[in-house]
Structure formats: C-alpha cells, structure tokens
C-alpha positions in Angstrom: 45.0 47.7 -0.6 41.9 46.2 0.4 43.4 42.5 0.4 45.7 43.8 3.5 42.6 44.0 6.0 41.5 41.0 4.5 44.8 38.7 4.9 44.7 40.4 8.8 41.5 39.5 8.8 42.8 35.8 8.0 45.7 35.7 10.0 44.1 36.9 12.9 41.3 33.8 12.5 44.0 31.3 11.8 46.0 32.5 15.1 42.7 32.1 17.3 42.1 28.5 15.4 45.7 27.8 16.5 45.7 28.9 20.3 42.3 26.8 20.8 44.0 23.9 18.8 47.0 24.3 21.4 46.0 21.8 24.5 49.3 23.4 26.5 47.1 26.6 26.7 44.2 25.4 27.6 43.4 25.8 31.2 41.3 23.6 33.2 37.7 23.0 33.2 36.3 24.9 36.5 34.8 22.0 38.9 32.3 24.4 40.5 29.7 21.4 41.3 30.2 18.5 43.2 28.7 16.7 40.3 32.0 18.4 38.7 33.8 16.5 40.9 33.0 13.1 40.6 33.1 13.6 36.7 36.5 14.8 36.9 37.5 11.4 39.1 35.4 9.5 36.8 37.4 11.3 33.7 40.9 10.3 35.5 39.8 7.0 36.5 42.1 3.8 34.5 41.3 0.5 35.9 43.6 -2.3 36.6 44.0 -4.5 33.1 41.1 -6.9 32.7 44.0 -9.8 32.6 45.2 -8.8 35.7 42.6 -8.8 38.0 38.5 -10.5 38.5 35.9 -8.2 36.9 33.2 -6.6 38.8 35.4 -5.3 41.4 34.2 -2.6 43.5 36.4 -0.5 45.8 35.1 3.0 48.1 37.6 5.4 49.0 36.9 8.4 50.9 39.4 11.2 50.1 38.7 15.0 51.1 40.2 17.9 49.5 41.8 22.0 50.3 40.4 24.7 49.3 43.9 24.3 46.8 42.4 21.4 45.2 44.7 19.1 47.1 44.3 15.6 49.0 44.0 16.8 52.6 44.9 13.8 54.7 45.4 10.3 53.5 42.9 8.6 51.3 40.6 5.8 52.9 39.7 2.7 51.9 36.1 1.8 53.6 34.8 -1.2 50.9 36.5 -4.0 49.0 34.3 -6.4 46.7 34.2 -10.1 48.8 35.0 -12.0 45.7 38.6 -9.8 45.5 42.0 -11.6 46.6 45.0 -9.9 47.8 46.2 -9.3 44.5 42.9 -7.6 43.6 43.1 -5.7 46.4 46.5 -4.3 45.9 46.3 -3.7 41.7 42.6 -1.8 42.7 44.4 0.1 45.4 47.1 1.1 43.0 44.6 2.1 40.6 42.8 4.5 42.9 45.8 5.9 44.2 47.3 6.3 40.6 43.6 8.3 39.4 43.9 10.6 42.5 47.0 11.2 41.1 46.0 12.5 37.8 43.2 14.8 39.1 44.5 17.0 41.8 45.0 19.1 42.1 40.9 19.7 41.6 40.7 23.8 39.5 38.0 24.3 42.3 36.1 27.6 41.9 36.5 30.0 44.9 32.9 29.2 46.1 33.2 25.5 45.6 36.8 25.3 47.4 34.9 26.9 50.3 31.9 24.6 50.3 34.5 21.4 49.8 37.4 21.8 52.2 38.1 19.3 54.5 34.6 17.4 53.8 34.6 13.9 52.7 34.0 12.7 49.8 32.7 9.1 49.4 34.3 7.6 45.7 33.2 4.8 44.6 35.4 3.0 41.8 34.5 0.2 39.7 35.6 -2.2 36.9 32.2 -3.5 35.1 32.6 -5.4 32.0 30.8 -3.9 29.6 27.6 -5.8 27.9 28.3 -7.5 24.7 27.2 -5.7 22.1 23.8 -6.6 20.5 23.6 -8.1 17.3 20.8 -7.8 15.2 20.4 -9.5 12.0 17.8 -7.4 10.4 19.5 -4.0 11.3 22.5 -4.6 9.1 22.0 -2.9 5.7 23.4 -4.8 2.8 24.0 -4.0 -0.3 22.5 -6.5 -2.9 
C-alpha cells in the first residue's frame, strides 16, 4: 500500500513535467516594461534574406499600440538607409510589416496598457552582418 501514494506521487510530477512541456498551454510572457516591448519586437523580428537585399540596412517605423495590445492606426515609416534601392525598400517594408504581424497583439499588463495607449513608439529595425568570428590559433585544444 505504500507504493500507491508513491506512484500518485509520480504521476502527479510527470503530469506537471508534461503541462510545462506543452507550448499550446503556455500563455504569454507579460510585457509590463517598455523595455518588454521592444524585446518582444526584437524577438519577432526576421529580416529580409541576406541574398535578397544590401546589408546594413536600417529602417524606423513608428507604430503605437491599444490598451488591447493592438496596432492603433497605421504604422509609419519615418527613416530609410541612403544606400537602400526600391527593392530594399519594399522587402524591408515587408519585413516590418510581417514582425508586427507576429507580435500583436502585445499581452500588455493592465498598468502598462494604460501607460502605452495611443503613444508612439519609435522602432528601429536593422539587418547588420554579423562579425566574422575570431580565429585564434592558440585557443584550439588538440589532442597530441
């Protein structure tokens, strides 16, 4: 009899490992900063494929939001890199629209919907090549 509490005991741990394993019940992370929310546009944020476009592109959109979490208005384009052409331009464009997309609507907490509705927001979006990655002879281990 005392292995019954301790399969419940089991069961009970595996069903809790399962639920937090389960991504369709998670809910949301809170944005409750506005820190929160440019992390959460940053998290969302694909860039047009390298092939496609010039690197080191910048594009600024200003966008404001609900209290809901939802685009209030249409989305602004104020700054466009000089070196982008018209195809730049309209893949970038794409982009941004496409990552506003994906993140609204914003899980804005009810102080932070208050504080955020119907003020801009200023969004910078960029496409920087990363570095090239650092090679260093005498870091490599080898085994003699």
């Amino acid at each position: 009899m005392a292995s019954l509490p301790r399969r419940l005991r089991w069961l009970s741990v595996a069903a809790l490992l399962l639920a937090a394993a389960n991504p369709a019940t998670a809910q949301p992370a809170q944005v409750n900063t506005i820190a929160d929310v440019f992390a959460r546009l940053r998290s969302c944020w694909k860039p047009p494929e390298p092939s496609r476009v010039h690197p080191d592109i910048d594009i600024t959109v200003i966008v404001s939001f609900n209290r809901a979490g939802e685009i209030l208005g249409r989305p602004r384009v104020t700054y466009e890199s000089e070196q982008a052409d018209d195809n730049d331009r309209l893949l970038y464009r794409i982009a941004v629209m496409e990552t506003l997309q994906r993140c609204v609507p914003m899980p804005f907490t009810e102080g932070m919907a208050g504080a955020v509705a119907g003020r801009p927001f200023a969004i910078r979006f960029h496409n920087r090549k990363p570095p090239p990655a650092e090679k260093r002879a005498w870091l490599i281990q080898r085994i003699l």
